[in-house]
DRENDO-1510 file (C-alpha; in Angstrom, 1 decimal, always signed):
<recs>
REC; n; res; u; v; w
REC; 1; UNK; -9.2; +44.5; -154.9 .
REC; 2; UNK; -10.0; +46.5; -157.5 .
REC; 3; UNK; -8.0; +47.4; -161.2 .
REC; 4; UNK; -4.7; +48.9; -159.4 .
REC; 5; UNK; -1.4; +47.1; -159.9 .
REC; 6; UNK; -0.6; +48.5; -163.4 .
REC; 7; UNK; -1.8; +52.3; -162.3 .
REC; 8; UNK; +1.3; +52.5; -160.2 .
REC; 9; UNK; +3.7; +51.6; -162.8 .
REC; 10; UNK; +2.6; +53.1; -165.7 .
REC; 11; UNK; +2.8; +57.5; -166.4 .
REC; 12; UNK; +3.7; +59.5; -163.6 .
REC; 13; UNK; +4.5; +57.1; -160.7 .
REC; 14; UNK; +6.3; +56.2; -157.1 .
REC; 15; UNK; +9.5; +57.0; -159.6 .
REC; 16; UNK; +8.7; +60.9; -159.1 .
REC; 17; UNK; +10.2; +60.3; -155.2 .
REC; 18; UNK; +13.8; +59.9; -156.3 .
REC; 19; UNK; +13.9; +63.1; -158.0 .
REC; 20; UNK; +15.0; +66.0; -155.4 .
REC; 21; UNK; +13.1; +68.8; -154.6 .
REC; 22; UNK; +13.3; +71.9; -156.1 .
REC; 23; UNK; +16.8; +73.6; -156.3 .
REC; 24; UNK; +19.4; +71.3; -154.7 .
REC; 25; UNK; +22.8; +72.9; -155.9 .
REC; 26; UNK; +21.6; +76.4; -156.6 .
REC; 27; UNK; +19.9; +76.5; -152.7 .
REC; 28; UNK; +23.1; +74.8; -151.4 .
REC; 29; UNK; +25.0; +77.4; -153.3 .
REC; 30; UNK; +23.2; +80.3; -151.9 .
REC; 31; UNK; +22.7; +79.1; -148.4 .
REC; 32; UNK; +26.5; +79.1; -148.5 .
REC; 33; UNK; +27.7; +82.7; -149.5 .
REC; 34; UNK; +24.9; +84.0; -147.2 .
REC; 35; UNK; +26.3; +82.1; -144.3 .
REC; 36; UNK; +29.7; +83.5; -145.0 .
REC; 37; UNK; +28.5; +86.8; -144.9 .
REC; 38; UNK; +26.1; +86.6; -141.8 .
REC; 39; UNK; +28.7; +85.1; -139.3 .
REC; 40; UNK; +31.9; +87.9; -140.9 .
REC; 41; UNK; +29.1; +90.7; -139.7 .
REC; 42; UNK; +28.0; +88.7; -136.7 .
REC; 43; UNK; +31.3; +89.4; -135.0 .
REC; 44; UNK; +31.2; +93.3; -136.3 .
REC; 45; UNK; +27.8; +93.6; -134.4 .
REC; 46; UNK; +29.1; +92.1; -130.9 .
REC; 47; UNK; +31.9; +94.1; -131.2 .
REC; 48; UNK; +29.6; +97.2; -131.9 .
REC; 49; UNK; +27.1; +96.3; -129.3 .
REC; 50; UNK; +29.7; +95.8; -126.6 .
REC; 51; UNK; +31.5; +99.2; -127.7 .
REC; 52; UNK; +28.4; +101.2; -128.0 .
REC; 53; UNK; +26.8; +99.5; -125.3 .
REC; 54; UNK; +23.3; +99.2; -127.5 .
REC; 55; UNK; +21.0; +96.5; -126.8 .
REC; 56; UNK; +19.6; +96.6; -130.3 .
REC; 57; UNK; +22.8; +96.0; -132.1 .
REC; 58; UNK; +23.2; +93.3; -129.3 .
REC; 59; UNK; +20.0; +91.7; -130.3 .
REC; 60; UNK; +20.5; +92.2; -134.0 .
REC; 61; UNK; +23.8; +90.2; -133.5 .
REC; 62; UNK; +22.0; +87.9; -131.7 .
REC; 63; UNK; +19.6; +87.2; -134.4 .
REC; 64; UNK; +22.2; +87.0; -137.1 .
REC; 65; UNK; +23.6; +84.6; -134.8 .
REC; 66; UNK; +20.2; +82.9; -135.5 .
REC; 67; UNK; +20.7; +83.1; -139.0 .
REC; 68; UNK; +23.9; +81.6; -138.9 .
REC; 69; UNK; +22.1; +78.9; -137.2 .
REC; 70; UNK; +19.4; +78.6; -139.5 .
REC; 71; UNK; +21.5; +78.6; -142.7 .
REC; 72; UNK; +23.5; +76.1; -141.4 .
REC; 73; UNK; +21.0; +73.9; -140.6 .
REC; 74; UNK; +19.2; +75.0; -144.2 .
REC; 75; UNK; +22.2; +73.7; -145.6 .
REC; 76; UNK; +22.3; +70.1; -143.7 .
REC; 77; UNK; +18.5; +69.3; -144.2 .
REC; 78; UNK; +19.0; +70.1; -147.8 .
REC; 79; UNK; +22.1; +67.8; -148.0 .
REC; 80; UNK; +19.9; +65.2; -145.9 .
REC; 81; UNK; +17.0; +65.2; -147.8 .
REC; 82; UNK; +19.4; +64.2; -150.8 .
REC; 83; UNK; +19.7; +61.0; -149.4 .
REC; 84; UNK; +18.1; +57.7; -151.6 .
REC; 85; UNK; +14.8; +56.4; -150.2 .
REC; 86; UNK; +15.5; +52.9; -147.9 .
REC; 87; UNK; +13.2; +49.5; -147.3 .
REC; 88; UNK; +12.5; +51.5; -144.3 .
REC; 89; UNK; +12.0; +55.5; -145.4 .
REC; 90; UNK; +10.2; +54.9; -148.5 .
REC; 91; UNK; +9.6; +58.2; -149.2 .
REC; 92; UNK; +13.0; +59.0; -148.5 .
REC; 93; UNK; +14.0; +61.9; -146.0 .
REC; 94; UNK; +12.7; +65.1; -148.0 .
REC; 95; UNK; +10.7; +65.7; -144.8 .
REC; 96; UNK; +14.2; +67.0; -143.1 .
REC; 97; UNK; +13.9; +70.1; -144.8 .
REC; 98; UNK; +10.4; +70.4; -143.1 .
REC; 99; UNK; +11.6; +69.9; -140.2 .
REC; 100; UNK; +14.2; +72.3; -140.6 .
REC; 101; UNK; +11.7; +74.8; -141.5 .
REC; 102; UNK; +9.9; +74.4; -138.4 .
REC; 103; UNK; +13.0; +74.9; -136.3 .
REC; 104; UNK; +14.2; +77.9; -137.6 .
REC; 105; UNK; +10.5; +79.1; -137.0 .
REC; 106; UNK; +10.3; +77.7; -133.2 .
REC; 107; UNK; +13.9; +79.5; -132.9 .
REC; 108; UNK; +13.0; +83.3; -134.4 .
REC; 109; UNK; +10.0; +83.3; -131.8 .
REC; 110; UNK; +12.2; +82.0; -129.0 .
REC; 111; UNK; +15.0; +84.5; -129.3 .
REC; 112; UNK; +12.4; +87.3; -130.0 .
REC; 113; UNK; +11.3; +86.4; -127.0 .
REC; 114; UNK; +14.3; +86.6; -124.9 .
REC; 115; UNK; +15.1; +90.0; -126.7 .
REC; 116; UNK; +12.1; +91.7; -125.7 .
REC; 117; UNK; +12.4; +90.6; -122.4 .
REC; 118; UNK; +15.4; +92.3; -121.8 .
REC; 119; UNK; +14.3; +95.4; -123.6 .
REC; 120; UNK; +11.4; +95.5; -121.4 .
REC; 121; UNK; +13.9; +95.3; -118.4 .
REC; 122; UNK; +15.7; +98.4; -120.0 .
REC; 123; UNK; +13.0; +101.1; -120.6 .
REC; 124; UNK; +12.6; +101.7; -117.2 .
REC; 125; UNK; +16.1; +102.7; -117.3 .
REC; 126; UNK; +17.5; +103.2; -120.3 .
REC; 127; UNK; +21.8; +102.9; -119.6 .
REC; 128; UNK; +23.8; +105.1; -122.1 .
REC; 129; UNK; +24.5; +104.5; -125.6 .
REC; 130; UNK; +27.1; +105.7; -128.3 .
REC; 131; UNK; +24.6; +106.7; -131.0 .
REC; 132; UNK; +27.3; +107.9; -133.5 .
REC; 133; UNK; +28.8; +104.5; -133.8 .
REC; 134; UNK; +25.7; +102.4; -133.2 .
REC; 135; UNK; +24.3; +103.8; -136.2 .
REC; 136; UNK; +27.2; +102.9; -138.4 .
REC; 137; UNK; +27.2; +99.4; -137.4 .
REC; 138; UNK; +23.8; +99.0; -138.1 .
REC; 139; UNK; +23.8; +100.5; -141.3 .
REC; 140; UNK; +26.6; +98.0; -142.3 .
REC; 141; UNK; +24.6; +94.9; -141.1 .
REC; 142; UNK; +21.6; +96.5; -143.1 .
REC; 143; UNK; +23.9; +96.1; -146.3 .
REC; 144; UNK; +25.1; +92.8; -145.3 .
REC; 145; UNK; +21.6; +91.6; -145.0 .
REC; 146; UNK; +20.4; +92.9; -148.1 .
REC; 147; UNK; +23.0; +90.9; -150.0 .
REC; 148; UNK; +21.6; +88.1; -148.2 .
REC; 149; UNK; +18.1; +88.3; -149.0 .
REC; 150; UNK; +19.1; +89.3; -153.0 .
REC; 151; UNK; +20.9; +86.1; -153.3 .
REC; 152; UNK; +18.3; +83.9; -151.7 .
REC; 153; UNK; +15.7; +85.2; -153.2 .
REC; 154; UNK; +15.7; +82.8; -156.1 .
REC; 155; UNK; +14.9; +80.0; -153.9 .
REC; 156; UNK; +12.1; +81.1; -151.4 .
REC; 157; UNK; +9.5; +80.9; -153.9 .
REC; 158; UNK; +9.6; +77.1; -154.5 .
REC; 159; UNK; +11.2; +75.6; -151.2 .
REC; 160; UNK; +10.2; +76.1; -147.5 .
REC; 161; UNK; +13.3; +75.7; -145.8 .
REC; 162; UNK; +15.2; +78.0; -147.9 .
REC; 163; UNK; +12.1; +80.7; -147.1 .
REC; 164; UNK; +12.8; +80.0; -143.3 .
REC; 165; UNK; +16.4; +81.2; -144.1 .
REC; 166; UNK; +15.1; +84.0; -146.2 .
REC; 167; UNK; +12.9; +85.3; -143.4 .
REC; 168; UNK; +15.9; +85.2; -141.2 .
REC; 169; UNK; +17.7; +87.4; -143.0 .
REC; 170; UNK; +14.6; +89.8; -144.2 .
REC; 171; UNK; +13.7; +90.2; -140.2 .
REC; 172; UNK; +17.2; +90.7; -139.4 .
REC; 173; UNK; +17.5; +93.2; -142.1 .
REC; 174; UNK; +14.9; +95.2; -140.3 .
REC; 175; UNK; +16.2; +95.0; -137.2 .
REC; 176; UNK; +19.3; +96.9; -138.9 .
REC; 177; UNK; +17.0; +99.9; -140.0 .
REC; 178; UNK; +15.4; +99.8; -136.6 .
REC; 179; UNK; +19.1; +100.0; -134.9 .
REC; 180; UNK; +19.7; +102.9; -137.8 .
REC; 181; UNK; +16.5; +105.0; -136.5 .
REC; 182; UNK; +17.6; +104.3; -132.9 .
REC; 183; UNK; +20.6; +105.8; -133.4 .
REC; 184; UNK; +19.9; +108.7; -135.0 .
REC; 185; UNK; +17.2; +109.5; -132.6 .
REC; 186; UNK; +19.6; +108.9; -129.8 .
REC; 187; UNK; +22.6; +111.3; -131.6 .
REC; 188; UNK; +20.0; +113.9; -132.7 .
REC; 189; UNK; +17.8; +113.9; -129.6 .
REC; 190; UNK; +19.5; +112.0; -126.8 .
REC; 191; UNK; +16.6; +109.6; -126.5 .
REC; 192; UNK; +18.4; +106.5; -125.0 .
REC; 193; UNK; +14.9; +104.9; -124.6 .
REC; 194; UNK; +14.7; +104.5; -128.2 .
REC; 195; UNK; +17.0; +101.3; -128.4 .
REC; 196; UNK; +15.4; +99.1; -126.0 .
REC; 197; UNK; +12.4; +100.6; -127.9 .
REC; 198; UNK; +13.8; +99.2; -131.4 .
REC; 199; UNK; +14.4; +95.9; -129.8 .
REC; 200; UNK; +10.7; +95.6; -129.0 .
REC; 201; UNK; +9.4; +96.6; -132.3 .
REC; 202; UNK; +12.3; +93.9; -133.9 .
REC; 203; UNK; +11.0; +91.5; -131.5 .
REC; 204; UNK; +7.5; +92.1; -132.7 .
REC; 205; UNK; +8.4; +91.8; -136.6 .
REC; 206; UNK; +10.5; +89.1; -136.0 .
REC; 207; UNK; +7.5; +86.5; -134.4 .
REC; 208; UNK; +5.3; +88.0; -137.2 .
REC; 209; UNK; +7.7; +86.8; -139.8 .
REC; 210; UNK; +8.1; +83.7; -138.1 .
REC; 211; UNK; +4.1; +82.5; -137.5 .
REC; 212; UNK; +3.6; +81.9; -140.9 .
REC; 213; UNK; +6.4; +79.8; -141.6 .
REC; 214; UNK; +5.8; +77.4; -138.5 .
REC; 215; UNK; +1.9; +77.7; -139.7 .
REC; 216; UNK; +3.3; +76.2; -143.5 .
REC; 217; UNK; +5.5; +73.7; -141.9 .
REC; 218; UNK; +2.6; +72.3; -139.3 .
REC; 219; UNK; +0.4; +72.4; -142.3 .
REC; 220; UNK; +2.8; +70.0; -144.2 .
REC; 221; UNK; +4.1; +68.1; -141.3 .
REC; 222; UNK; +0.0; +67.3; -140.6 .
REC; 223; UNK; -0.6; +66.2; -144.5 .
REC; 224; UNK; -2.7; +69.2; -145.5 .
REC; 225; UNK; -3.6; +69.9; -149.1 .
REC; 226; UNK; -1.4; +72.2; -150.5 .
REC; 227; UNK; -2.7; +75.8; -150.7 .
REC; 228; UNK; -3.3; +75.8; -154.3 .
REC; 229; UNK; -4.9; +72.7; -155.0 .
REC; 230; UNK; -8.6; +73.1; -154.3 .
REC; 231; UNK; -9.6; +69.2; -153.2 .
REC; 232; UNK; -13.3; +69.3; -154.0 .
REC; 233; UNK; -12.3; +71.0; -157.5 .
REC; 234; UNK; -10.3; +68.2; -158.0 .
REC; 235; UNK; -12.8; +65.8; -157.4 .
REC; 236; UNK; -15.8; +67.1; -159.4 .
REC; 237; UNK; -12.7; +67.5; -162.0 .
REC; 238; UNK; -12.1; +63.5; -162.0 .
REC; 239; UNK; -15.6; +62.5; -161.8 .
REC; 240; UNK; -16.6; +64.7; -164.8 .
REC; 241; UNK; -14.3; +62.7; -166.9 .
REC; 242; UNK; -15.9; +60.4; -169.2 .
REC; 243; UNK; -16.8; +57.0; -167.7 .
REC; 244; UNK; -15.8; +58.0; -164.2 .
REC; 245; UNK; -19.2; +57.0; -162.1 .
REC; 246; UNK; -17.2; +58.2; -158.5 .
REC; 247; UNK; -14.1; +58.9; -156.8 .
REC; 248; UNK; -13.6; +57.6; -153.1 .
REC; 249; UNK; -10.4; +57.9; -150.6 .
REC; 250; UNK; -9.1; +60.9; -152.3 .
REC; 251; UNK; -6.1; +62.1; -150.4 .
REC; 252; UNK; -3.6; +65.0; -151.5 .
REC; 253; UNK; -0.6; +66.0; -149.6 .
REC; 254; UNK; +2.8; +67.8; -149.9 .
REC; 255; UNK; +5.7; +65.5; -149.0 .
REC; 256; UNK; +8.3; +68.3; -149.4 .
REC; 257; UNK; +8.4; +71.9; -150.6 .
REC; 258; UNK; +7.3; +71.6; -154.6 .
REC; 259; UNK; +6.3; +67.6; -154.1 .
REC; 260; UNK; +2.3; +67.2; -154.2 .
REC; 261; UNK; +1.4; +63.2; -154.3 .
REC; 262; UNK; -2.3; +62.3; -154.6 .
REC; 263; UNK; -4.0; +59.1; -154.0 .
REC; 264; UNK; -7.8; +57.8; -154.9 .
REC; 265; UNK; -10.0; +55.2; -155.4 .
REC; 266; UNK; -11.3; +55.8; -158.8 .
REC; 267; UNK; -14.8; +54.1; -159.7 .
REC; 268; UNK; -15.6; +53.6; -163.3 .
REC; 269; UNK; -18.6; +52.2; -165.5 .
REC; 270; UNK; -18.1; +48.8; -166.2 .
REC; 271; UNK; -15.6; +48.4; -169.0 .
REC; 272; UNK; -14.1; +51.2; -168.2 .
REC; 273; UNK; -11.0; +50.5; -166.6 .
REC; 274; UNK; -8.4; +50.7; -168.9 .
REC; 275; UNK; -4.9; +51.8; -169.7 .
REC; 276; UNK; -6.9; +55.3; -171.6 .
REC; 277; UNK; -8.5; +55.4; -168.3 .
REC; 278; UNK; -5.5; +55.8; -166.1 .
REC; 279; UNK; -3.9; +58.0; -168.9 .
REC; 280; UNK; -6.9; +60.7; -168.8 .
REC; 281; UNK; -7.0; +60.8; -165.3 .
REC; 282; UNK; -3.1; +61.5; -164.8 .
REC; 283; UNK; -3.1; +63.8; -167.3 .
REC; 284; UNK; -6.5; +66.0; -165.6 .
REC; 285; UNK; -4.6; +65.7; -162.7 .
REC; 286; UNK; -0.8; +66.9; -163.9 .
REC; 287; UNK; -2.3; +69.5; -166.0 .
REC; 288; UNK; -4.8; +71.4; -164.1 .
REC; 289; UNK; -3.9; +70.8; -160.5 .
REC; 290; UNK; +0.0; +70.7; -160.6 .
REC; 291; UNK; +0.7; +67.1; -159.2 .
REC; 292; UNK; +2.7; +64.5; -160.6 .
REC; 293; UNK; +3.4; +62.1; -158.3 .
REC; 294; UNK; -0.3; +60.1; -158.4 .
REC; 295; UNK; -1.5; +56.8; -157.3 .
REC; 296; UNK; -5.2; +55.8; -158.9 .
REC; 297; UNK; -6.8; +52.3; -158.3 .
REC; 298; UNK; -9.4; +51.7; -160.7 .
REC; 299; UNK; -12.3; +49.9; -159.4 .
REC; 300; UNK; -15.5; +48.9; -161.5 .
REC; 301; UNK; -18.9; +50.2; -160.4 .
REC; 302; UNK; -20.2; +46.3; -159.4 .
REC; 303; UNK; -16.9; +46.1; -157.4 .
REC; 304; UNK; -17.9; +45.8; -153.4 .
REC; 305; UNK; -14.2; +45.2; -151.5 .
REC; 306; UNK; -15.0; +42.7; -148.9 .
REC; 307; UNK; -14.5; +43.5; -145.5 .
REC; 308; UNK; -11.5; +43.6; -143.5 .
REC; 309; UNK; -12.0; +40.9; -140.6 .
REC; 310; UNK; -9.4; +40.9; -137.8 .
</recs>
């Protein structure tokens, strides 16, 4: 094999998987107040819906219902993912908030379904609906939401199972301004097709939102390069460096939201592969590309690893 065992050990190493991913307490915290306020308004909005007899506040308290869901199950996979790597899950279960992610994306585009469905149903024959108090309903879920999004919005950035909770909220919070419009046009003109309309057009927005978080969660879930490391950059990067004659086996991946790990087969002159070697490397690869956790074995140009017989 080639000049490896001390490369793991020594720098930035397999000690970067016990530390948890970005913004454990402070997500946990926010997740929390946001449920709170999602499931108090939740019950406002079937009460509404059922008074009114909309189909859009119906739907927008089905999606909060959704985001009750989704917050909830934000704030398990985040507790879950705390958990301490085993013999068996060596890299721990960061993954769960992946996982997460991609079930609060599968759910937005399976109630959007069922919501325009119905709405579908409904334009043929729009029943009556109390505009007056529709609209004041909708225009308190639209404040509820807001506070939602304003205190998630520190978290989004740098952890894709908090965004799949923030996208909850942001697509229910335009569902509320749809409702709003709805109702006005329904008070002003008596245009009763105008909510089943609204729940189309929410349905719409709300599998638009959703396609690119299932498309980020796939794309980690399948070990893709994250989006802003450029992997033949990279490469030309390490085999600039000084005494570096090739680079074989390179592999870069995102284990959880804000953990990159790379892994290659570094070839070097003969002499070469030393302690400064490892160092330069690590430090290329921390400093320009953004990745800590990295795994190099250093193998000398003569090296040929013999082949595997089974």
């Amino acid at each position: 094999m080639g000049i490896a065992g001390e490369s793991h050990h020594e720098g930035h190493g397999h000690a970067h998987l016990g530390h948890a991913p970005p913004g454990g307490p402070d997500n946990r915290r926010r997740l929390s107040i946001t449920l709170i306020l999602v499931l108090v308004y939740m019950v406002a909005e079937v009460i509404g819906g059922l008074l009114t007899n909309s189909l859009a506040l119906l739907a927008d308290a089905g999606h909060m219902l959704g985001d009750a869901a989704a917050l909830a199950l934000a704030l398990f996979a985040i507790w879950f993912a705390g958990r301490p790597a085993s013999s068996r899950h060596t890299f721990g279960y960061h993954r769960t908030e992946i996982l997460a992610a991609l079930a609060n994306g599968a759910a937005l585009v399976a109630v959007a379904g069922i919501v325009c469905v119905e709405a579908v149903q409904r334009l043929g024959d729009p029943p009556p609906v109390e505009g007056g108090l529709m609209t004041g309903v909708a225009a308190g879920g639209f404040v509820i939401n807001l506070a939602g999004l304003w205190i998630l919005h520190g978290g989004r950035k740098d952890n894709l199972n908090v965004r799949g909770a923030w996208l909850h909220v942001f697509t229910d919070m335009l569902g509320s301004v749809q409702a709003v419009v709805a109702g006005v046009l329904i008070v002003r003109f008596g245009w009763t097709w105008a909510d089943p309309l609204a729940s189309i057009l929410i349905s719409g927005l709300v599998v638009y939102s959703a396609w690119a978080l299932l498309r980020a969660s796939v794309a980690v879930l399948m070990l893709s390069a994250p989006l802003h490391v450029d992997v033949d950059e990279l490469h030309d990067a390490i085999v600039s460096l000084d005494g570096v004659a090739g680079v074989c086996d390179l592999h870069v991946w995102t284990i959880t939201s804000g953990m990159h790990s790379m892994s290659a087969h570094v070839v070097v002159e003969d002499g070469r592969g030393d302690r400064d070697m490892l160092r330069r490397v690590r430090q290329l690869v921390h400093e320009r590309f953004g990745i800590d956790h990295v795994t190099i074995q250093l193998e000398p140009e003569a090296f040929e690893e013999p082949a595997l017989r089974f």
